[in-house]
N, C-alpha and C positions, 0 to 999 in steps of 0.2 A: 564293645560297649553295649550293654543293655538297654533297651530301648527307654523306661522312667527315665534314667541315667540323660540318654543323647534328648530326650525333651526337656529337661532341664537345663543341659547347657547351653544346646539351642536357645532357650530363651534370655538366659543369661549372656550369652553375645548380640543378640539383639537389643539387651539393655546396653550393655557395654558399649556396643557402637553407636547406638544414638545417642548416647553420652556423647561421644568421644567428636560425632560429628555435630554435637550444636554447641559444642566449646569450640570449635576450628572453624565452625562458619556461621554462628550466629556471634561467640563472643571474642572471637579470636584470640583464645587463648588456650593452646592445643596442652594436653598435660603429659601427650605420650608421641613418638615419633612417627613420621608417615609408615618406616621399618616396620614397629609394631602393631599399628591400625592395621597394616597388610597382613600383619601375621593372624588375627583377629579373624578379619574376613574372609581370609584363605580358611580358618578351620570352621570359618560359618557353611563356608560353601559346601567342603567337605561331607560337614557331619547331614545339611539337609539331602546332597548326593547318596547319601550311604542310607537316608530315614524320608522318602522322599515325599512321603504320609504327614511330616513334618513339616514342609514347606508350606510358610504364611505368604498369599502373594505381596503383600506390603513387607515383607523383609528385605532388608540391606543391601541383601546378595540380590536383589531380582530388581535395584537400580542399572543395570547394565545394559538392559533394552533387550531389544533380539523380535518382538514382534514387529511385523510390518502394517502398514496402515496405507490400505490402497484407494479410500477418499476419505476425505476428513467431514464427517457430518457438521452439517448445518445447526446450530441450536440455538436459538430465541435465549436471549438473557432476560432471568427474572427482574434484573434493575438495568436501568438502560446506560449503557457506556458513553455517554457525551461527553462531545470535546471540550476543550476549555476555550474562552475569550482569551486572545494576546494580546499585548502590546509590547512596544520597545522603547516607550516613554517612560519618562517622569511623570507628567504631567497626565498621563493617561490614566496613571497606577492613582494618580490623586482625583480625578475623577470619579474613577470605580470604589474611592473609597465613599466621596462625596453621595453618589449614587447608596450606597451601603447606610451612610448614615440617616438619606432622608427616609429609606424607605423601612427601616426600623424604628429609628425613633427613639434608642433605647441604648445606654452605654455597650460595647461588644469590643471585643480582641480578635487578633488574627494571628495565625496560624504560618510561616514558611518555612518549602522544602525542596529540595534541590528537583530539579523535572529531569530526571533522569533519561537519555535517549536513548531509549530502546524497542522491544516491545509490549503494550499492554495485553494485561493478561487478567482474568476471572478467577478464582480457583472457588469452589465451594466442598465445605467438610461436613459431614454428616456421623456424628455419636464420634468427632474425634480424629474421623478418617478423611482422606481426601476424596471424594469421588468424580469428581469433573474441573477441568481446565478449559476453558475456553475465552478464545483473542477475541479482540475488539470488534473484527469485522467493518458493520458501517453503523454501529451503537447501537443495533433494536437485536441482531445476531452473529454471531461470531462462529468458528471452528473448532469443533472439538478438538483436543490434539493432547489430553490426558497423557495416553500412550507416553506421549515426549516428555513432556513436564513431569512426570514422576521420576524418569533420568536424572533431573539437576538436582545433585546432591543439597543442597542450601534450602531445600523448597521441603518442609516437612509433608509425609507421608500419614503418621500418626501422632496427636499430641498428646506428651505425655500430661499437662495441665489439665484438670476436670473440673477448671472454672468457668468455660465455654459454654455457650446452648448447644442445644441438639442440633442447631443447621445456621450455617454465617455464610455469606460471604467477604471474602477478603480479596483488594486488587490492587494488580500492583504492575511492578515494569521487570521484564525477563531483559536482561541486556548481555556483553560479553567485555569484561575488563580487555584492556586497550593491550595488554601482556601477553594474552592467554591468548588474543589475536593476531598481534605478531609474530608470535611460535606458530599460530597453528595456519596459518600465511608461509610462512617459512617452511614448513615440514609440505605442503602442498606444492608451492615452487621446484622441492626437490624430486616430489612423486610426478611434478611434468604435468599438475593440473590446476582449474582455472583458479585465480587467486580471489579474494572478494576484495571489493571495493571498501568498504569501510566494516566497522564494528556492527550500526546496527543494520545492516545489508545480512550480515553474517549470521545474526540472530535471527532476521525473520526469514531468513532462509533456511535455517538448521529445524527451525520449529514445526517448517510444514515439511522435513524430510520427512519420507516415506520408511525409514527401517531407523527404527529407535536407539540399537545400537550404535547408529553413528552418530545421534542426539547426544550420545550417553559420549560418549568421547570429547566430544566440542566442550570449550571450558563458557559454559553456561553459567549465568549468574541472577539476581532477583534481590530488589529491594522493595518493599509492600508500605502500603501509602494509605490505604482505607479499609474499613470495616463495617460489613451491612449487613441488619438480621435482625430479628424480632429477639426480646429478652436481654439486648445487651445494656449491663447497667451504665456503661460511663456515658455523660453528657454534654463531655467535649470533646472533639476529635483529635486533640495532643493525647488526652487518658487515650483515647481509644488506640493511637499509636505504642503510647506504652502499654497498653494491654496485649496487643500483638506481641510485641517483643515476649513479654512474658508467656507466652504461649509455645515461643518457638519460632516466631517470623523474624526474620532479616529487615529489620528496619534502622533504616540512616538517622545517624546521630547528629546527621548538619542540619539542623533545625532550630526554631527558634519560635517562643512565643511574644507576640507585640503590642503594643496597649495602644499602637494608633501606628499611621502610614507613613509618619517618619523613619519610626523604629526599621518600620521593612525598609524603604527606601536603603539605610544604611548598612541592613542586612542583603538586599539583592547587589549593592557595588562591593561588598568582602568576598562575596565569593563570587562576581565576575572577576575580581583583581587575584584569585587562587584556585582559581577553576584551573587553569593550566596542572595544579601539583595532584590533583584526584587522580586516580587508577583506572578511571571509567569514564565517558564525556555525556556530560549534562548539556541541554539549550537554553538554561534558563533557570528562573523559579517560580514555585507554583503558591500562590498566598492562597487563604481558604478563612473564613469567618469559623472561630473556634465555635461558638455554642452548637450542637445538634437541631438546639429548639429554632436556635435563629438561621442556621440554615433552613430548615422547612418551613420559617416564617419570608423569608426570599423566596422560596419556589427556584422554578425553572424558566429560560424562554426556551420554543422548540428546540435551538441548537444546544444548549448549555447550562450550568447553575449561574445565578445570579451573585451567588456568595463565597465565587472561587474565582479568579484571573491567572493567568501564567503571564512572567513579565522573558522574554526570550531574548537572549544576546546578540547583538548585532553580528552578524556571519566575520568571522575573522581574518585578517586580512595579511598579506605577504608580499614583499617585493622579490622580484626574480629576473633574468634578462628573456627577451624572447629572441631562440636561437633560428626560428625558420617560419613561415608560413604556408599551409598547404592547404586545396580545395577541396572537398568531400560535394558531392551530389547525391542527393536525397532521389527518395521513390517518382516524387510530383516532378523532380530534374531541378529544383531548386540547389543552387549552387553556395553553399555554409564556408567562408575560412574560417580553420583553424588555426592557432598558436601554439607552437610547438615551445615550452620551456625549457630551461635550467632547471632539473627537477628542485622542488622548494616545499617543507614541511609545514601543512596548512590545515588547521582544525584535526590533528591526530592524522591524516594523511598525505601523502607524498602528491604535489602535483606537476605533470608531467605537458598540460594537455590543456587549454580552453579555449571555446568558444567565441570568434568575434563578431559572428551575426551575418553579419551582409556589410555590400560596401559602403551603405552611408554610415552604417557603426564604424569600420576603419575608418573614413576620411573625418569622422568628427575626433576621431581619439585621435586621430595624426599617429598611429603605428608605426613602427618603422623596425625592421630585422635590427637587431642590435640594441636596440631601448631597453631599457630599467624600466617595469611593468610592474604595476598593483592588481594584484589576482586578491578576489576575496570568492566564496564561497555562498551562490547565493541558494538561501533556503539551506546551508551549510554541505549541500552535496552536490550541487554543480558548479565547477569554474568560471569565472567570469572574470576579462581585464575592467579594470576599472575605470585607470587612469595611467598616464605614461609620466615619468619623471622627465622632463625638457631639459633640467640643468644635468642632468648625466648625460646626454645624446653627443654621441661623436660628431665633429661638425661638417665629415665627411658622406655623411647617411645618409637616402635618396628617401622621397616617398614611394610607399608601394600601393604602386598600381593594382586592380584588382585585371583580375583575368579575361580575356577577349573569347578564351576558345576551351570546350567543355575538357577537363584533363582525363577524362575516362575514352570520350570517344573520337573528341577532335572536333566537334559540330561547334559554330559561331552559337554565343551565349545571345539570349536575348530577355529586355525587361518592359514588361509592358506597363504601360503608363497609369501613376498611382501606387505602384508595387514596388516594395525594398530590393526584394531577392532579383539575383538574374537564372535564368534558367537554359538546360538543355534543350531544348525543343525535340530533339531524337528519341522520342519515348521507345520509338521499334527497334532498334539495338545498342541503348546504351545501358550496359551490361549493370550499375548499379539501379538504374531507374526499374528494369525488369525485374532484379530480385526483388526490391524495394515492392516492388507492386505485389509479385507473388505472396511474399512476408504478409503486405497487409490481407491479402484476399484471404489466409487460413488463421486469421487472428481471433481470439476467444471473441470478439466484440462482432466479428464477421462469419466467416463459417466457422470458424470453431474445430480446426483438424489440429490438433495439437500433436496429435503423432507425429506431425510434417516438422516441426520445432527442433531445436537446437542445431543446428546450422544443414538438415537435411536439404532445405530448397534450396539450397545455396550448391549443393553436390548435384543433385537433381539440374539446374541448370550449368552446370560446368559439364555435366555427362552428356548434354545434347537433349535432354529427358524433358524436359519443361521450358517452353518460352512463354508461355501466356496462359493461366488460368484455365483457360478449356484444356487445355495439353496434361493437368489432372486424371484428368477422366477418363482419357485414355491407356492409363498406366497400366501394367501386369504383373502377376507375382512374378513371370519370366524375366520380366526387362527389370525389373529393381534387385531380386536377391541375388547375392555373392557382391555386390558394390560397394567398394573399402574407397576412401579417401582419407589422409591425413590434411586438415585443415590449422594454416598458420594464423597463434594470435595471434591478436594484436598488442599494440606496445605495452608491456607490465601484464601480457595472460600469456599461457602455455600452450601450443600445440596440442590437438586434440583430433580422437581417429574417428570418423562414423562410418559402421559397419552395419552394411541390409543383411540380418542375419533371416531368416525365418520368418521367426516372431516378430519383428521388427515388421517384415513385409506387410505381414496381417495384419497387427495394427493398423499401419500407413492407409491399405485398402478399405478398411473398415472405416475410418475415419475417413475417408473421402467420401463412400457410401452413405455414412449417416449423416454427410454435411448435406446430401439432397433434400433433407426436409426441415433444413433453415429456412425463416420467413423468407417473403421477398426483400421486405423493409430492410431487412441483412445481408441481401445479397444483393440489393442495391448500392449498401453501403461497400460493399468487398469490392467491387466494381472498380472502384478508385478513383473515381471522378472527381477530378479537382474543386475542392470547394464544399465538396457534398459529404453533410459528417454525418453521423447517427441521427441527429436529429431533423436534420435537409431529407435525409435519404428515408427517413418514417413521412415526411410532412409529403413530399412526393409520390411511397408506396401509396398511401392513404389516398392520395385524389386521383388519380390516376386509376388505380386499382392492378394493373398489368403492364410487362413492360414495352409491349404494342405499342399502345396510350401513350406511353409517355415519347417513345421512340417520335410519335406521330406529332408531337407537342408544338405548337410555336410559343414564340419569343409571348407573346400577348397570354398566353394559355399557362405558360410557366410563373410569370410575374402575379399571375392570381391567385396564386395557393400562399395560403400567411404562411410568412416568412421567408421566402422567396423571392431574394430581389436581384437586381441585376446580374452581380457577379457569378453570382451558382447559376440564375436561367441561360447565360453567355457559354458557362464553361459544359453545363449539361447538351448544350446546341451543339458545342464544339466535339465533344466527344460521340456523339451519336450521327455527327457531317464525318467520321471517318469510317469507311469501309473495313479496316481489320476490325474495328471495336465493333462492328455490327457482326461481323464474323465469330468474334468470340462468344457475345450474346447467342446467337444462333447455337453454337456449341455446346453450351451451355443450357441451352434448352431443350436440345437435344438428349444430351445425358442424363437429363431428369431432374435438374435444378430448376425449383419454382419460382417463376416468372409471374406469378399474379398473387394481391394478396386475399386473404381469406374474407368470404362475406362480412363476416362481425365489424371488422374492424376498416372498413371503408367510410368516410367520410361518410358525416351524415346520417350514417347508420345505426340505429341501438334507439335504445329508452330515454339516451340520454344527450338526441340531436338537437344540437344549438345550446345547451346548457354550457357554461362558463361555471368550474367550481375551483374555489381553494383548500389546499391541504393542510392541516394542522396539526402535530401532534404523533402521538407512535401509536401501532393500530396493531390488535392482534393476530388478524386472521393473512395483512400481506406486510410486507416490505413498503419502504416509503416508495422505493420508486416500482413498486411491484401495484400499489393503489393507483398509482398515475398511470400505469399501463393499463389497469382496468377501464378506468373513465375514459381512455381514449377509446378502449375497443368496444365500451358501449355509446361512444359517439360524440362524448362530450370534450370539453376543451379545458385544459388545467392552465390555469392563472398562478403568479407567485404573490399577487394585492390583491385586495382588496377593493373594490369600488363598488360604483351604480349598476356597474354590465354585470357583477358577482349574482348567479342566481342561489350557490348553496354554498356555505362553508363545512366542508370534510371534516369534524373534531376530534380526534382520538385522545391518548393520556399526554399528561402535559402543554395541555393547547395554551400555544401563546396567550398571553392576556391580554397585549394590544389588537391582537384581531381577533378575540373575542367583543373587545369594547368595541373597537372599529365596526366590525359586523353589527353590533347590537345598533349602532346613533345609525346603520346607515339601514338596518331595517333588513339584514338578509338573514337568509333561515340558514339556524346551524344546525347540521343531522351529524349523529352518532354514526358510527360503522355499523350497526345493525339498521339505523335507517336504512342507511345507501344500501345494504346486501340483498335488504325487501328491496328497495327500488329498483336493482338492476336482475333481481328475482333470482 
């Protein structure tokens, strides 16, 4: 074939298949077989192999992936991704409209649509074409992850409509039909690896995979909900849903417009009573004020729109018997029963497995091996019993005692007074309390060795290689490389090998290297001191300054730093009256992990000593809690109200309006982010 020739057909299959694929997955109504789609694409593939001069990277053939993505960049969304207000009322959804009605004034309809559970997604098109994807994030920026999102076949690439602007955004929910996750569960099970827990587990895991290829295989899916951009003519957000469609977007036809909050009311219980027969699992729906104008006439408050609510389905519930009970011990030695069930089909997945707390949760639910159990799902992804059926209970059934003696190591459990859990007291060889500890000390939120992840420290302390955090530091590429273990899951996962190959090793080293120049305030926190969380273990770095000082601390000296009260000053005594944990410290200091924290950010210290400021709004030069980090390291103290102690309030875009007004009656100064940038210089 002569080359005119093969660019012409080339493009003539490329028409042909975006046909062929927005009839199949936009209108579901395919006009030719999957047989001959494949035959399509196979001479697509072909002819740009043979013409390679030919190949558009937005064709067909080049949804298959294959590039690898070794961090996903960081990117500021130009409109900010806020969550929505919930409820699980009636009478709540009648409030929000109440609220809707006073503060327009003005006849208005609403808008509902199924809240699809999956994950949200940005996509932005430029003259037509898609050029960036990026997730939610924490609503001011999200991850790029284009690369991936151009795999899902449903997710157009180019539109062929030229009624569009030049630049939109449109967002929507990437999810994975409950089908296409079954199989693809199934085919995983067979290859011996780990299975996912649910649908959207499955998505938002597939999205931040690192080799797009295997994106490209996961049966991925997208249904689109909004439309943002300058020049768009429709002026209510239904047009605007059907304008998508017409474009090429995957939009749900379970929708409805409403002339007032009855109409929804009747619309949210049809489809809680047929949500079961959907392909896909919804939480809920999402109602929204149709007009555009009247939306921008509601505004925003910092978290959310004014003129959107999601009403979310009560977590769904199951009866099942519980066939055993067994105790798990935690990092801190805290001793959890669990409820081993009669597997039982609950919100799209199988439960096998939950949670009963501690013992005064058992004695209040009166448990008992053998009971008819109410398991619901709470927040729809953890088990939880609810309640026990009494008129099913065999009348030979004993109550169950909770446990006297730890079942990992044998040490008497003990509960100190005020406290639910009972605990291990054996932190120095009870084999889960140790992993437990190690896990937390390389965690993103502590030092940050992610090399050390997926069940390595767990191999590392069955080798003899690690008992305690300093034992790190110690490590060699001699004593780690060549170490294979086959590690057994657990109930409903597969068997899995980790092998120190090389590369592995170096990593590992590297990553323990560069966790030396984590703050202290973080490796305060890795420490693991009972009590002591991110924000104890910052309010501690901070006045102290090293961990001399604090070592040197009394009961009186500890209770003084805000927020520090009994329990953490009790349990930080307690951990620094033991001589190994002084020992590890020393280790630890040793190897080069910083122990003091840096001038700036010591109490007191900065431009902005004694200052009380509040935060408001999305700012463009940090992160919401990247500003909060600033005014602590220039000295100052972050407030979440408003009062008389308020010296400044921080206002970026969308600043609340009650603490706008509030600030104004009570007389405190509100600065811009370029204030504050002069002020802290």
């Amino acid at each position: 074939m002569e080359k005119p020739e093969a660019l012409l057909r080339i493009r003539e299959l490329i028409e042909l298949i975006r046909h062929h694929n927005y009839l199949y997955y936009q209108q579901a109504s395919p006009e030719i077989s999957d047989y001959s789609f494949d035959l399509l694409l196979k001479e697509l593939e072909s002819l740009e192999k043979a013409f390679p001069e030919f190949l558009d990277p937005n064709s067909p053939s080049q949804r298959v992936g294959g590039e690898i993505t070794k961090v996903f960049k960081s990117v500021k969304h130009k409109y900010s991704m806020l969550s929505l207000d919930n409820t699980y009322s009636e009478e709540e959804l009648i409030d929000f409209d109440n609220r809707v009605n006073k503060l327009l004034g003005e006849p208005y309809e609403y808008v509902a649509e199924l809240k699809i559970d999956g994950v949200s997604i940005s996509l932005t098109y430029k003259s037509g074409k898609l050029i960036q994807a990026v997730t939610r994030g924490d609503g001011v920026q999200g991850d790029d992850v284009t690369v991936n999102v151009r795999t899902i076949q449903s997710i157009p690439i180019i539109l062929d409509s030229s009624s569009f602007p030049e630049e939109f955004e449109v967002r929507g929910e990437i999810y994975m039909p409950r089908a296409g996750f079954d199989m693809m569960n199934r085919a995983r099970a067979e290859d011996g690896e780990q299975l996912f827990a649910n649908p959207r587990n499955a998505t938002a895991g597939t999205l931040k995979t690192q080799d797009s290829s295997i994106v490209a295989q996961r049966p991925l899916n997208a249904f689109f909900y909004n439309l943002m951009g300058d020049g768009i003519e429709s002026e209510s957000h239904f047009d605007r849903l059907n304008l998508l469609k017409s474009w090429g977007f995957r939009v749900s036809d379970i929708r409805t417009k409403a002339k007032n909050i009855s109409q929804i009311v009747d619309f949210v219980e049809e489809i809680n009573q047929s949500r079961s027969q959907l392909d896909f699992d919804i939480d809920g729906v999402v109602i929204k004020v149709n007009s555009i104008r009247q939306q921008e006439k509601l505004g925003f408050t910092s978290k959310s729109p004014r003129w959107a609510i999601a009403y979310k389905f009560k977590a769904e519930e199951a009866v099942t018997r519980l066939q055993s009970i067994v105790y798990q011990v935690g990092r801190t030695g805290a001793v959890t029963p669990v409820a081993n069930l009669e597997p039982v089909l609950l919100a799209g997945t199988t439960v096998k497995r939950a949670s009963l707390h501690n013992a005064d949760v058992m004695m209040a639910l009166d448990v008992r091996v053998g009971d008819f159990v109410h398991v619901e799902k709470g927040g729809e992804i953890i088990p939880k019993i609810t309640s026990v059926d009494f008129s099913a209970r065999h009348t030979e059934s004993l109550p169950e005692k909770f446990i006297e003696f730890c079942p990992e190591c044998g040490t008497q459990l003990v509960r100190s007074e005020g406290e639910a859990a009972w605990y291990c007291p054996n932190d120095v060889s009870c084999p889960p309390q140790i992993k437990g500890k190690l896990e937390h000390f390389i965690a993103r939120k502590a030092m940050n060795i992610d090399s050390l992840g997926e069940g390595k420290i767990e191999v590392l302390f069955d080798q003899d290689l690690v008992k305690n955090p300093a034992d790190l530091y110690s490590l060699t590429f001699d004593m780690l490389l060549g170490i294979e273990k086959v590690i057994p899951g657990d109930e409903g996962k597969a068997m899995r090998r980790v092998s120190f190959r090389e590369k592995t090793v170096e990593n590992i080293l590297q990553g323990i290297e560069n966790s030396k120049r984590v703050p202290f305030e973080r490796v305060l926190f890795a420490l693991g001191i009972r009590h002591v969380g991110e924000t104890s273990a910052k309010k501690l770095a901070r006045h102290f300054g090293n961990i001399e000082a604090l070592m040197a601390a009394r009961y009186e000296d500890l209770v003084s730093v805000d927020e520090i009260g009994d329990k953490i000053a009790g349990s930080v005594l307690s951990y620094f009256s033991d001589t190994k944990n002084i020992e590890i410290v020393n280790k630890l200091r040793e190897a080069g992990v910083i122990m003091h924290a840096e001038q700036g950010v010591l109490t007191g210290v900065g431009v902005l000593q004694g200052k009380v400021l509040v935060v408001s709004g999305v700012f463009n030069k940090f992160s919401r809690d990247g500003i909060k980090q600033s005014i602590e390291q220039n000295g100052g103290k972050v407030s979440s109200s408003i009062s008389s102690k308020t010296d400044y309030v921080l206002a970026g875009e969308n600043m609340g309006p009650e603490k706008r007004r509030k600030a104004e009656d009570l007389g405190v100064k509100i600065i811009s982010e370029e204030e504050y940038l002069e002020m802290i210089g």
